[in-house]
C-alpha positions as CSV (number, residue, x, y, z in Angstrom):
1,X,10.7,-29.5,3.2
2,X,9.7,-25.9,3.3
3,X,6.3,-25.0,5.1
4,X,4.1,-21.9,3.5
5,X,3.9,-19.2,6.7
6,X,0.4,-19.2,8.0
7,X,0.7,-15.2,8.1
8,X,1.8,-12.4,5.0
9,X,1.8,-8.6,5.6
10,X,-0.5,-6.5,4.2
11,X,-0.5,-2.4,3.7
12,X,-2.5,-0.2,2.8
13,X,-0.9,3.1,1.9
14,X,-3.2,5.9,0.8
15,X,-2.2,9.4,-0.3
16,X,-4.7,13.1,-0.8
17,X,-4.1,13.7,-4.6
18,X,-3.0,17.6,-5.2
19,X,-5.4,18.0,-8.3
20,X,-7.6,15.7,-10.3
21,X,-6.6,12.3,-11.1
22,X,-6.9,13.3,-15.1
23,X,-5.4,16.9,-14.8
24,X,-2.2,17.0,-16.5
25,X,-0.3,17.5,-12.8
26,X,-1.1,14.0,-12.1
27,X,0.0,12.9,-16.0
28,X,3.4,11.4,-15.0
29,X,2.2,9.7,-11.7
30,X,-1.2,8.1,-13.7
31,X,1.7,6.6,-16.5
32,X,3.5,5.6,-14.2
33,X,0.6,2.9,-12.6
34,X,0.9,0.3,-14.9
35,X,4.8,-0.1,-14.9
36,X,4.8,0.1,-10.9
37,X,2.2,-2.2,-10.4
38,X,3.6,-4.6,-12.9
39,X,6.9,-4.3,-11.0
40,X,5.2,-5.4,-7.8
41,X,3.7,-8.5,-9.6
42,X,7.1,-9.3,-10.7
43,X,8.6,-8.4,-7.3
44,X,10.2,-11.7,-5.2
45,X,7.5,-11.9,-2.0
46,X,4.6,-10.1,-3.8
47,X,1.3,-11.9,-2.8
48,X,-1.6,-9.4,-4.0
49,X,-2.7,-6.2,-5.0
50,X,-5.9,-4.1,-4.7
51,X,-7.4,-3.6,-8.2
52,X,-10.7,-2.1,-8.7
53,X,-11.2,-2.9,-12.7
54,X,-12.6,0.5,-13.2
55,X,-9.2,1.7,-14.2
56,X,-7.8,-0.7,-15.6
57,X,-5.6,-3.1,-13.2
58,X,-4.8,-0.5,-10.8
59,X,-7.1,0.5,-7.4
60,X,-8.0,4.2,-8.7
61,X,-11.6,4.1,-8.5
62,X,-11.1,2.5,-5.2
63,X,-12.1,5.3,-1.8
64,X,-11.0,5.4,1.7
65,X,-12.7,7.5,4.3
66,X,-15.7,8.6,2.1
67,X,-13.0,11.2,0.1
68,X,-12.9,11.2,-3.5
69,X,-9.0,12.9,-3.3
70,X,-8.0,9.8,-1.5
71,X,-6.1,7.0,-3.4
72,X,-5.7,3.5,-1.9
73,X,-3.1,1.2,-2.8
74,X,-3.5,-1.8,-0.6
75,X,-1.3,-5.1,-1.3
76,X,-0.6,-8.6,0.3
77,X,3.3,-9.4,0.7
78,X,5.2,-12.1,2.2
79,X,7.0,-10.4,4.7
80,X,8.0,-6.6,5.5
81,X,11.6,-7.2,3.9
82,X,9.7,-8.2,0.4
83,X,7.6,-5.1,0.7
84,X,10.6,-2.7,1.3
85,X,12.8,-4.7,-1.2
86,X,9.7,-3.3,-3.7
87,X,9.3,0.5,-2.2
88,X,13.0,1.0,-2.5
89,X,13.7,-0.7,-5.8
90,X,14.9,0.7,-9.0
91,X,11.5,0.8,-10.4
92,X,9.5,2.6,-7.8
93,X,12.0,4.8,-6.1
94,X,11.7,7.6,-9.1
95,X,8.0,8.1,-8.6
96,X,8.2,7.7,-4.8
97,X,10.7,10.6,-5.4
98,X,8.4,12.9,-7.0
99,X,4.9,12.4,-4.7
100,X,5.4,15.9,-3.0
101,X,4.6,16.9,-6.9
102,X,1.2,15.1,-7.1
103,X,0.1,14.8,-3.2
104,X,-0.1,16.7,-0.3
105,X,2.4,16.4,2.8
106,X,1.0,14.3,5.2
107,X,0.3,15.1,8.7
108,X,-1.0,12.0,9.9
109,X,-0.3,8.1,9.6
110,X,-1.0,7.4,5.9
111,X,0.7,4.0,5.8
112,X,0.2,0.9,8.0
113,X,1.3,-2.6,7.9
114,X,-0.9,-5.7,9.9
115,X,-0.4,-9.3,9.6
116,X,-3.5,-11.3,7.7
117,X,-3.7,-15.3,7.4
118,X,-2.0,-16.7,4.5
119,X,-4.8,-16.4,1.4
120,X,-6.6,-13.9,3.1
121,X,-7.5,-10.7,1.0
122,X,-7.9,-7.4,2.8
123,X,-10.6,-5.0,2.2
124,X,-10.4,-1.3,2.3
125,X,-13.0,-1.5,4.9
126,X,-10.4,-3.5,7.1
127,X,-7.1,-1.2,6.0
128,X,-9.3,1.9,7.2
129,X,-9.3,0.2,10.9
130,X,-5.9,-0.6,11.1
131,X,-5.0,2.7,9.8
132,X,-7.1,4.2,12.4
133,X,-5.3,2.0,15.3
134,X,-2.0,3.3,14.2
135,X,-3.1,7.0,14.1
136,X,-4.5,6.4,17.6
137,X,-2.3,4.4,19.2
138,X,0.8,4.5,17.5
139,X,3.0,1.2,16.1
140,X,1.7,-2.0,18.1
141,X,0.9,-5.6,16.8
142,X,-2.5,-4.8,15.0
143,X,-1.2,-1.4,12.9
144,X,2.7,-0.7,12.5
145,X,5.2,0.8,10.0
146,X,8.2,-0.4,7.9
147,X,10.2,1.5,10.8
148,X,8.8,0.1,13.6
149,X,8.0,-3.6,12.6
150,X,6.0,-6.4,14.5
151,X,6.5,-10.3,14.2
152,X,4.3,-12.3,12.6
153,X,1.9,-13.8,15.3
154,X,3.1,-17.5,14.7
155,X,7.0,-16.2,14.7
């Protein structure tokens, strides 16, 4: 008998747009949403996505920080190894390829990972903390990184 894990990973990852979300820079990365996103419904270990309904079924018209140049994409997964399985895959490694063309080069933490009970749904309101422990702190058990990954507190 196989037992449901009382913890899944959620991310947020957010990225500072290089021009306006309807300028024709940002053409190919805004046609590209609904493909990648269905690709992570379809993905083995997918659990949840942020989707705002203002854009369709994608988290556009969802904001992070107060800044309107900030996208969120924020999603629920299994376990990291589901989530990476997704980030490298066939489907999203073309666009992930191209982001220096639509946003600018980070210089801080603009990705963090946090374990969440099973069912429960992030909100950007928690992301922002655990992307603000990471930033400050570095990887630990509350905020870490596909590189430097923490158990799940029940593992």
């Amino acid at each position: 008998m196989t037992t449901e894990p009382a913890y899944q990973l959620a991310q947020i990852n957010i990225a500072r747009m290089l021009a306006p979300l309807d300028s024709p820079q940002l053409a190919d990365f805004v046609a590209a949403l609904e493909p990648l996103n269905a690709a992570a419904d379809r993905a083995e270990g997918f659990v949840w996505r942020l989707a705002d309904g203002e854009y369709g079924g994608n988290a556009t018209g969802s904001r992070i920080y107060g800044d309107d140049w900030l996208l969120v994409n924020m999603s629920v997964w299994r376990d990291p190894g589901t989530l990476e399985a997704y980030v490298y895959s066939p489907e999203h490694r073309p666009v992930l390829k191209r982001r220096r063309e639509w946003f600018e080069r980070p210089a801080e933490a603009m990705t963090a990972l946090w374990w969440v009970p099973a069912g429960h749904r992030p909100t950007v309101a928690e992301a922002e903390v655990r992307l603000d422990l990471l930033r400050a702190k570095g990887p630990t058990a509350e905020a870490f990184t596909l590189k430097d990954r923490f158990p799940a507190p029940d593992a």
